[in-house]
N, C-alpha and C positions, 0 to 999 in steps of 0.2 A: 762532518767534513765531506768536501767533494773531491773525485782527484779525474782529470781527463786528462789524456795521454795521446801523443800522436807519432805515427815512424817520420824520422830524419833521415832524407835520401842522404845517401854517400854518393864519391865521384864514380862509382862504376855503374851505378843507377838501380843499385839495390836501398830499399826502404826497411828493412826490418833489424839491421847490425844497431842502431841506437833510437832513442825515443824522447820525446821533448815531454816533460812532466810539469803539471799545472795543476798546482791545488787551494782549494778555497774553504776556508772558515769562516763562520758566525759566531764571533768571541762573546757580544752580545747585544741587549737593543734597552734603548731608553724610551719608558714608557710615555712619558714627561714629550721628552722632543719626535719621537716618531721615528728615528732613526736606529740602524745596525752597525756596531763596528765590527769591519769585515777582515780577517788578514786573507793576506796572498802568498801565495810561493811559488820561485818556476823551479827545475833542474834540468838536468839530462842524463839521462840512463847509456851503459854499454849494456846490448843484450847478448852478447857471447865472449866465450874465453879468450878470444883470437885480439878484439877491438878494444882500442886503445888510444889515445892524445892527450899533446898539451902544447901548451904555448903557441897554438894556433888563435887566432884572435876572431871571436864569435859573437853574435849582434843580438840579443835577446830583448824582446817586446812583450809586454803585458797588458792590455787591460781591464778593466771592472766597470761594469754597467756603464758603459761609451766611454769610459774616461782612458787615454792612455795612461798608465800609473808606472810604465817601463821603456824606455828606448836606450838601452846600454850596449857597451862592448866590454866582453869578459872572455879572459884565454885560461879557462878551467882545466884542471888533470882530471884526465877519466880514465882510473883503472879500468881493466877487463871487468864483465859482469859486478859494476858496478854504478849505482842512483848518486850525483852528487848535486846539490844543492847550486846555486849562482846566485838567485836575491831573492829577498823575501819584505813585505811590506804591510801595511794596513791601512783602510779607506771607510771614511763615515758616509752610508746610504743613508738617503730618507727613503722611509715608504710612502705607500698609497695613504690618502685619507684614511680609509678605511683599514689601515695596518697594516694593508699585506702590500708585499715586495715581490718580485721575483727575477733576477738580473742576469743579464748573459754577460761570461764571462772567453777571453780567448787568449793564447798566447802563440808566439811565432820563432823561427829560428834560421837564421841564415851565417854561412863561413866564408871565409877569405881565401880556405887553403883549395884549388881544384883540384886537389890529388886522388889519385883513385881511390885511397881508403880514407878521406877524408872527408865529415859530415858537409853538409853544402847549404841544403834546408828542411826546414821540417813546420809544421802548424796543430795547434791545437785549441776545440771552445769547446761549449756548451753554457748552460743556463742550471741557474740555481735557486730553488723558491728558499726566501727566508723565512724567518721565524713572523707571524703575524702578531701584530702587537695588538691587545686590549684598546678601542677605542671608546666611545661614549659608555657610560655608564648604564645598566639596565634598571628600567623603573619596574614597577608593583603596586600594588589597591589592594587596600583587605577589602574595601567594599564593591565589588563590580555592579552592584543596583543597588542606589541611596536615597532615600528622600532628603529634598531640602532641610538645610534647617539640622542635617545631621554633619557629626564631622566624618572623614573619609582621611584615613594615613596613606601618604604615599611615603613609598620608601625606594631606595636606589641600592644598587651595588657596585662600586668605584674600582679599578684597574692599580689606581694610585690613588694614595693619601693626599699628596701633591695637589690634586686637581679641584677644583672649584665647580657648582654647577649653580644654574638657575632654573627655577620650577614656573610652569607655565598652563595656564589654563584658557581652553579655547569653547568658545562656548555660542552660541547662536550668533553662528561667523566670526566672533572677536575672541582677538588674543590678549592677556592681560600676564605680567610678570605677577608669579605671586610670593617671588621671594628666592634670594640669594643665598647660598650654603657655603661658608669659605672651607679651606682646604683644610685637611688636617684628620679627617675620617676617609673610609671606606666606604660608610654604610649614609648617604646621606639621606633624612628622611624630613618629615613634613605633614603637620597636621593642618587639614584644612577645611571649614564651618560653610558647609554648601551654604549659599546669601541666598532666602528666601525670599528674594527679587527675583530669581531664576523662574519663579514658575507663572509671571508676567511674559517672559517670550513664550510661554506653550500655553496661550488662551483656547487653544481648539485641539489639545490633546494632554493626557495625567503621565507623557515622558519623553525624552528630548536623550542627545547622546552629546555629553561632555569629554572634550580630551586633553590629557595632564601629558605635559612635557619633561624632561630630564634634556637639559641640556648640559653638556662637559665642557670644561674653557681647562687648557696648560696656558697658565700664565692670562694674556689678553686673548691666546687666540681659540678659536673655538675648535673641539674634536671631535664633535658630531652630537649627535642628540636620538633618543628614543621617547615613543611615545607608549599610553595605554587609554583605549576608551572605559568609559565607567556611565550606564543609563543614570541618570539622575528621573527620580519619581517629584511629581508632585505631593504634599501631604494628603494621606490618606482625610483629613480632616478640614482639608478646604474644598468646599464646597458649598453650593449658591445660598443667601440665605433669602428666607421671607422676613424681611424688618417689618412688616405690620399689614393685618387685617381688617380694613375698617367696614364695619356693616352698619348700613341704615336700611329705616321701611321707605321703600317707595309709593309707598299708601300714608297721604298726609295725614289721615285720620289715626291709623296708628302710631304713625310717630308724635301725634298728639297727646297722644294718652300715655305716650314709652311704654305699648306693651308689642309684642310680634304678635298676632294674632290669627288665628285657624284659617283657612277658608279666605281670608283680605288680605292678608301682609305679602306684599310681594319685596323681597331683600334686595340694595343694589352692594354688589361688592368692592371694594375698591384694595387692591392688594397689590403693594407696596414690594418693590426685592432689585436686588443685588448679584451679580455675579460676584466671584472672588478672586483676587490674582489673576486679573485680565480676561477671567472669562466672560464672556456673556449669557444672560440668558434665553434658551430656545424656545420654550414653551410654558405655559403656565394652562392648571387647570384643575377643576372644582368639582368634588362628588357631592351632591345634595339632595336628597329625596330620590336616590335613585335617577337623579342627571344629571349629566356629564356639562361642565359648563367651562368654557375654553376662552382666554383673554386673561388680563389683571382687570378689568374693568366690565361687568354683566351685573343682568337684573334678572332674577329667576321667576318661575314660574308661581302664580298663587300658594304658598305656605299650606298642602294638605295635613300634614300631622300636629298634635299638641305634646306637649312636654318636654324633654332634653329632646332633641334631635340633632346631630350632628353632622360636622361638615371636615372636608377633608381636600387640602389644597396639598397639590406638587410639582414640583416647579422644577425644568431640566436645563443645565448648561449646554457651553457649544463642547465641553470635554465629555458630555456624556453623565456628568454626576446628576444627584438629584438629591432635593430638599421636600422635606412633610412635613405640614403642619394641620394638627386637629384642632376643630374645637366644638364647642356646641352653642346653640342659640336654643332660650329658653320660647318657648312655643304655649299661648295661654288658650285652651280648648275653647270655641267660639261656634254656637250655632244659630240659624235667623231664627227668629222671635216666632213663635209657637202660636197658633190659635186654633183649641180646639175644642169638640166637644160643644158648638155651640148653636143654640137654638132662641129664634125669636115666636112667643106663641100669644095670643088673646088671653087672657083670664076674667075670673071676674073683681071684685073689689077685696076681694081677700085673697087674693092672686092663685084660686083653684083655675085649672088649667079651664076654660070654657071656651072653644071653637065654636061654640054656634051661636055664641052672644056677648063676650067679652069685650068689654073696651081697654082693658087695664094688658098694658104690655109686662110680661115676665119674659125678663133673659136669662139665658145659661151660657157662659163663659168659662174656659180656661186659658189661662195666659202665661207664657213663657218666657223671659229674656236669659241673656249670658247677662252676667253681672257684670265681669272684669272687672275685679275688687272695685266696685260701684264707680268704674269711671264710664262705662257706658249710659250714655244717657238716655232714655228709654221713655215711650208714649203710648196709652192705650186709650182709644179714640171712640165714643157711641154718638153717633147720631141717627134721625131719622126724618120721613117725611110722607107726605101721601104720593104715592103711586100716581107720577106724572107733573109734579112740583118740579119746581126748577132750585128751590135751595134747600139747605137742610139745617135741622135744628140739634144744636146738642142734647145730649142725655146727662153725658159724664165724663171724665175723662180721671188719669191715672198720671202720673208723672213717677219714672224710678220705682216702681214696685213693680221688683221681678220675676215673682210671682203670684197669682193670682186665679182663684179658682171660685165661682158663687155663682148662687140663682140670685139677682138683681132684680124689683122690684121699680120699674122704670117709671108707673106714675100709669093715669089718666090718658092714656095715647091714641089709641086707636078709636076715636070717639064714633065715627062713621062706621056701622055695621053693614054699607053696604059698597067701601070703597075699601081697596088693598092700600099698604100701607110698608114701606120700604125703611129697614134699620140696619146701617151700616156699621161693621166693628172694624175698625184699623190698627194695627201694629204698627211702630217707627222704634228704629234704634240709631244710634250715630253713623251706622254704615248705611242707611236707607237716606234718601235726598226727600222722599214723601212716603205718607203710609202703604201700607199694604191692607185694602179695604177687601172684606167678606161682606157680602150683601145679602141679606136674606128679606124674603116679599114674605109679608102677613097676609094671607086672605082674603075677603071677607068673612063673616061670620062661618060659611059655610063652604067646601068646596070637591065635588066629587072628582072632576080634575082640575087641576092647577099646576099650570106654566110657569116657568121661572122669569125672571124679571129679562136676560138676556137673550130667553127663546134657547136654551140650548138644556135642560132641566126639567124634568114632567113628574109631579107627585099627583098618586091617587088618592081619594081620603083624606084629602088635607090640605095645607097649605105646603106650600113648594121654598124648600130650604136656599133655590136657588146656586147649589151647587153641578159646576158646568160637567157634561156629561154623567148626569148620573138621574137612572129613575127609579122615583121613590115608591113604595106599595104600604101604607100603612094601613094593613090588613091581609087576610088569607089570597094567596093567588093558584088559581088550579089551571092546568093546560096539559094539554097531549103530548107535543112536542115543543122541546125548546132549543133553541140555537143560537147561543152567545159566541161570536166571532173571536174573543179575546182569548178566553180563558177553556170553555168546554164548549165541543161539540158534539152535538148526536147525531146518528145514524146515516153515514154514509157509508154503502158497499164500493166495494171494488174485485173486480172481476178478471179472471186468470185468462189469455188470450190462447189458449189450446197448446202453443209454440210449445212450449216448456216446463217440465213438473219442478220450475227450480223455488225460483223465491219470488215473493212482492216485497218490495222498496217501498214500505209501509206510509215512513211521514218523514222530517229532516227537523231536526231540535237547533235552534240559532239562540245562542247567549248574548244578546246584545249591550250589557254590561255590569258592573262587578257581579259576581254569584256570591252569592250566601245559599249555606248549606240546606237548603228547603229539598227535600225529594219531587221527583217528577213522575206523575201518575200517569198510565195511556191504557185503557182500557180497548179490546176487541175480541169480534166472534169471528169462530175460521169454520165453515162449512166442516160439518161431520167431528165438530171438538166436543167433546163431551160436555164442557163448562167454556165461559168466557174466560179470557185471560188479561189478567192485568199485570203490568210490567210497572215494576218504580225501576228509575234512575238518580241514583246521586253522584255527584261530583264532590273532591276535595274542596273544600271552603278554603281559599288562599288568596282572598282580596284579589280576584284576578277575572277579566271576562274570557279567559281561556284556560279554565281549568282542567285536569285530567281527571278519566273517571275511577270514581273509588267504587263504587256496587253497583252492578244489574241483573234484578232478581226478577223472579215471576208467583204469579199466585194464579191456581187454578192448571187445569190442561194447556199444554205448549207443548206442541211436536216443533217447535225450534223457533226464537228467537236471536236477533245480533245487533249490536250495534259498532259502529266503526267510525272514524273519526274521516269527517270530510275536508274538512279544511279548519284554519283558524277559528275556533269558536263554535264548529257547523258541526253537528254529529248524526248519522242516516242512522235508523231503524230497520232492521229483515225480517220478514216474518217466511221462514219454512212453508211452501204449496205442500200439498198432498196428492195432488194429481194434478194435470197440463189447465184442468178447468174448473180449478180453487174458483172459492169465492172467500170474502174478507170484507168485514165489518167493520168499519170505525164507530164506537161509541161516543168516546168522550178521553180529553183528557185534560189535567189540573197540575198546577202550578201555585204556591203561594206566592212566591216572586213575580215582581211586572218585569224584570228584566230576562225573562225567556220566552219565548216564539217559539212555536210549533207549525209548518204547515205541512199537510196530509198530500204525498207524493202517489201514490198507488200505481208505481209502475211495477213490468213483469221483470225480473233480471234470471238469466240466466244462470248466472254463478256470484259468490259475493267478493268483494274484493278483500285484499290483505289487510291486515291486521286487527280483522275483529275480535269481537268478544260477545262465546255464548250466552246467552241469560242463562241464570243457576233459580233452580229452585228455591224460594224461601225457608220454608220449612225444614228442605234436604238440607240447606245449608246451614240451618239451623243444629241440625241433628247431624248432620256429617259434616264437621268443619274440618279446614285441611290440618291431614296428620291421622283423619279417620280410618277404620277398617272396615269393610264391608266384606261380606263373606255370604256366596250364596251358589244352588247349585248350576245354573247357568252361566256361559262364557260369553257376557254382556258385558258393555262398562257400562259401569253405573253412569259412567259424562255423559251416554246418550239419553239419562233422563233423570239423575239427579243435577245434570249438571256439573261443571267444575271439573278436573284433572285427574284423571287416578291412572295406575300403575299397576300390572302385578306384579307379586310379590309373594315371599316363603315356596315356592315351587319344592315338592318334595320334601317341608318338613310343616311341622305340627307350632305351635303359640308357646310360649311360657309367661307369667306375668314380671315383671321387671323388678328387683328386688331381692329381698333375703327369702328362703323358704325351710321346713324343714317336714321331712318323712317322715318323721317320730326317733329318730334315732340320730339322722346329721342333716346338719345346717348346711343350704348353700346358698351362693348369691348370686344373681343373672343382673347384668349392664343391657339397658337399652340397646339395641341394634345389634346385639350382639351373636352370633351361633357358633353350636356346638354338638355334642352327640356325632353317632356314626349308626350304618345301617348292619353291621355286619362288625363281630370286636373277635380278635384272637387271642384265648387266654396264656395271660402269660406267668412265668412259674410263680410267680409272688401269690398272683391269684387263685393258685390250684390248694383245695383244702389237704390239711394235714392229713397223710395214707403211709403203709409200711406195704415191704414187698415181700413174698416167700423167696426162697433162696434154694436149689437142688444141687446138693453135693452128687456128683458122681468118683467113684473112687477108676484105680489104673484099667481098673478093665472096662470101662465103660460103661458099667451095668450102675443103674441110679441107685444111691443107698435109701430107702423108701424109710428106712426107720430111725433116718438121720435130719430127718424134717425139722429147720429152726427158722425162728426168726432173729437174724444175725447181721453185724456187719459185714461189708465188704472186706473191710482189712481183716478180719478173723482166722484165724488157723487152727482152732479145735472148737468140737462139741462141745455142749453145754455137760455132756456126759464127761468132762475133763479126762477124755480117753484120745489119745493121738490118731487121728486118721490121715493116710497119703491123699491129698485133695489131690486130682487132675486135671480140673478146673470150674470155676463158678461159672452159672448162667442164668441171667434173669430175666422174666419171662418179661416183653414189652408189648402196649398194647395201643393204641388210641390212632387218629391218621391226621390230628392239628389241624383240621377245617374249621374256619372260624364260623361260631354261631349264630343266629338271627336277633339282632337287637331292637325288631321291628316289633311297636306294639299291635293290635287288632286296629286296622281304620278305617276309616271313610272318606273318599277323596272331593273334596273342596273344590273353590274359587277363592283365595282372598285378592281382594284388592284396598290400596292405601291411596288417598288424596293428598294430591301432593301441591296443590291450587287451585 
């Protein structure tokens, strides 16, 4: 309740002798219609003993939130210090939308009588907030993030039973009702089945933000609404698919045969896909033989491996997800047709080898195909003719026999003992459009040199095989020096330019493709080396023309070798000077592989660059592999001449062997890397051997009892003579000064050292 109060001037023009009184209540409010009922009351007060009226006729005005609710005339008795009543009333407010009210309220007083004690006028307001009333309903989600496809409860909390609401979901800009609650609860609530259509508006992201309404109706009219958002997810399980991989050969011959094949088959892919729920797809792409191949639609590179090999496709939407699919393509090992081993010679009628009078030709052959469970179809081709004919005769030929290996008995051929005579052997397989011919030239009967048929071939002693770059010696060859370009060469120096006692930049090793594990030999002489030096190199075998190196050793004297990696594939040699005006010898160096290059650098360098690696001794490394111990009396490392890494190590203590051991009496056990022992031990009482002490009685006078010598306890109080003596006090003699003793055995001081690489 509210009460305002205001002074009523009298006629003498005093305000304080009575008071005009004005009070307000909020009896209560309906939830339903929005409204307060209000009462009202006016009176008027006398505020002293003295003031007093009646039957004066007095005009009292009221109203309530604008409304006048009073315009009366009332002639009330007003005892002395006296509150009396004059009217009283009640008015229905509505409130705000939103529930709340708050209304100014005033009331007024005016009289008839002018007399000097009689009231004249007086006024009174103020404002009064009411009670706010519960409007819309509050909503709730148990699920604040839901994937489609799940259900999500909304639920409400109602003001009134009364009231009705409708539930509303708004959702990539639209609003859809999704259902009506009639009256009669508090709690109204609502299950609802996210429609996995929703994840069609979010083709370019996996979540979107949905908002659910509660709206409140009293009656038809509506009393406001609350909302709540809720992320909606896409299903963790939609995502793009691949609907189909189609692989063919793009090598018509293979796809003849339906096999994929080594070395020929080249695959075209063709793959097939989908986004899902409006997504699309961003990328597609293909792991194959180690390449990366981008499109639905490519043709890869020649087929190198045989067997399962596998392939691996993934494919991204525009929301980010992604799809894999594996598979494999069967791959059938395939290599070209082989011919080797092969010689064409003179004989004579029994087909003994005879070069200086043979007419009768004897071939040697071996021959090779891939089978492809016998769908390659395959040709092995002899003919011949005389040296400078224009056409050629058959011998023989082969169909589909894929192997093949004999000395062949060709016939009567070479009837001219004084004319050369030319015998062609061909290979064809289904990947070949024509053969692949070996030509080898017969002689004449005799020939001390002979040329090949093409001029690029020179055999001594014989007849000439005809194979291009290469010369044949069928016989002893002696010479001084010799210098093969390819593979060894001999004796080139190389000389120190005064500048610098650093290094010669020896020669540069280039891998120009795949390495296989062969070692690499380089033999040389370094002025004032006791012996030559030969250095092997190998590399890691990893199918690769840039492999890392695995060993570089040495054999023989080497005041310092290095190697270091120059670039892709390139790797430089150092060889250690000895003084500003070294000198350095290249012998030779060997390779069984055709795929390594050497050429011989011979410049001065002053320092080497980073990241070399010393050559290691063979032998040492043999004999000291890392984890070795070397122990000697000079403070050398061994790395400057066994090579390799080492450390020192044990400073100040002696070896043990790792293991259990025993003294003859106890066992003990030592853990690798382990230490223990001390140089210096302080014994302590456990360790002191079993001893007794004498004991001096002195009696009161001081004087020692010499013939009362025992050996006794401290707690004791008489002689062993069980005669009572006045003890004065015990005193026992102490002796030693606890300096710990030397635990050190006799030695002799070392070096060890341990490789540790």
């Amino acid at each position: 309740m509210a009460e305002f109060s205001g002074g009523i001037q009298i006629g003498s023009g005093q305000w304080d002798k009575y008071s005009l009184i004005l009070r307000i209540n909020e009896i209560s409010y309906s939830v339903e219609n929005n409204t307060s009922y209000v009462e009202w009351w006016v009176g008027i007060r006398s505020n002293t003993q003295y003031h007093t009226h009646n039957g004066i006729p007095e005009t009292f005005k009221v109203s309530v939130n604008g409304t006048q609710v009073l315009n009366q005339s009332f002639t009330p008795n007003v005892p002395v210090n006296t509150l009396v009543g004059v009217k009283s009333g009640a008015v229905t407010i509505s409130h705000d939308a939103d529930g709340s009210k708050t209304i100014s309220v005033s009331a007024s007083f005016s009289g008839s009588n002018p007399g000097y004690y009689a009231p004249i006028t007086g006024s009174c307001s103020g404002t009064v907030k009411l009670t706010t009333i519960p409007r819309a309903s509050s909503i709730s989600i148990d699920s604040p993030s839901i994937e489609c496809g799940n259900t999500i409860n909304i639920n409400g909390s109602s003001a009134s039973k009364n009231f009705t609401h409708k539930i509303y979901a708004t959702w990539n800009g639209k609003t859809s009702e999704l259902v009506t609650i009639a009256s009669g609860t508090t709690t109204p609530s609502f299950s609802y089945t996210i429609p996995t259509a929703w994840e069609k508006d979010l083709p370019n992201s996996t979540s979107g933000i949905a908002t659910f309404t509660l709206e409140t109706f009293s009656g038809s009219n509506s009393v406001g609404s609350k909302s709540v958002n809720a992320t909606i997810k896409v299903r963790s399980g939609v995502v793009p698919s691949i609907d189909s991989i189609k692989i063919t050969d793009a090598n018509s011959v293979c796809a003849g045969i339906g096999q994929i094949v080594q070395s020929q088959s080249r695959l075209n892919f063709a793959i097939t896909y989908s986004g899902a729920q409006g997504s699309t797809v961003t990328s597609v792409s293909t792991e194959f033989e180690g390449q990366t191949y981008n499109n639905s639609s490519f043709t890869t590179g020649t087929v190198q491996g045989s067997g399962s090999i596998s392939y691996t496709t993934t494919i991204y939407d525009s929301r980010g997800r992604s799809s894999q699919v594996s598979g494999k393509v069967t791959v059938s090992a395939y290599s070209s047709p082989r011919l080797t081993n092969v010689t064409a010679k003179r004989a004579n009628s029994s087909y003994v080898v005879d070069e200086a009078s043979g007419t009768y030709a004897l071939l040697h052959f071996k021959v090779g195909f891939t089978s492809l469970t016998g769908k390659n179809a395959t040709s092995f081709y002899i003919q011949y003719r005389a040296s400078g004919a224009s056409s050629w005769t058959k011998i023989n030929s082969w169909d589909n026999n894929y192997t093949l290996e004999q000395d062949y008995k060709a016939g009567n051929l070479f009837t001219s003992a004084t004319s050369s005579y030319e015998v062609a052997f061909g290979v064809k397989d289904k990947f070949m459009n024509d053969y692949s011919w070996q030509i080898f030239t017969v002689a004449p009967t005799y020939s001390l040199i002979n040329f090949g048929k093409d001029g690029r071939s020179l055999t001594f002693f014989g007849q000439d095989g005809n194979n291009a770059n290469r010369l044949t010696v069928n016989g002893r060859m002696q010479t001084n020096e010799l210098v093969i370009n390819d593979k060894i060469q001999y004796s080139r120096e190389i000389s120190g330019n005064g500048n610098t006692d650093g290094y010669f930049k020896l020669c540069q090793i280039k891998i120009n493709s795949t390495y296989v594990n062969y070692p690499i030999e380089i033999c040389y002489f370094q002025r004032g080396s006791q012996t030559t030096t030969k250095l092997n190199i190998l590399f890691y075998s990893i199918n690769t023309n840039d492999p890392s190196l695995y060993k570089f050793t040495y054999f023989g004297y080497c005041r310092g070798a290095y190697i270091v990696k120059a670039s892709t594939s390139t790797w430089d040699i150092y060889v250690k000077k000895c003084e500003p005006w070294d000198a350095i010898g290249f012998v030779y160096w060997s390779c069984k592989t055709p795929n390594v290059a050497l050429n011989i650098i011979g410049s001065n360098e002053a320092k080497l660059p980073d990241g070399y690696t010393r050559a290691i001794n063979f032998e040492a490394d043999m004999m000291y592999p890392v984890g070795a111990v070397y122990i000697t009396y000079n403070n050398n490392n061994p790395g400057n001449f066994l090579g390799g890494t080492w450390e020192r190590f044990g400073q100040g203590r002696t070896l043990v062997g790792e293991g259990t051991g025993n003294d003859g009496s106890t066992s003990m056990s030592f853990t690798s890397n382990s230490t223990g022992g001390e140089y210096y031990h302080t014994l302590l009482f456990s360790e002191m051997p079993a001893h007794g002490h004498e004991i001096g009685i002195w009696g009161t006078s001081g004087t020692l009892k010499t013939d009362a010598w025992e050996f006794m306890t401290i707690q004791g109080s008489h002689y062993s003579d069980n005669k009572s003596h006045n003890v004065n006090s015990i005193h026992t003699n102490a002796s030693g000064s606890g300096t710990p003793h030397a635990n050190i055995q006799p030695y002799l001081v070392v070096f060890f050292w341990r490789r540790t690489n």
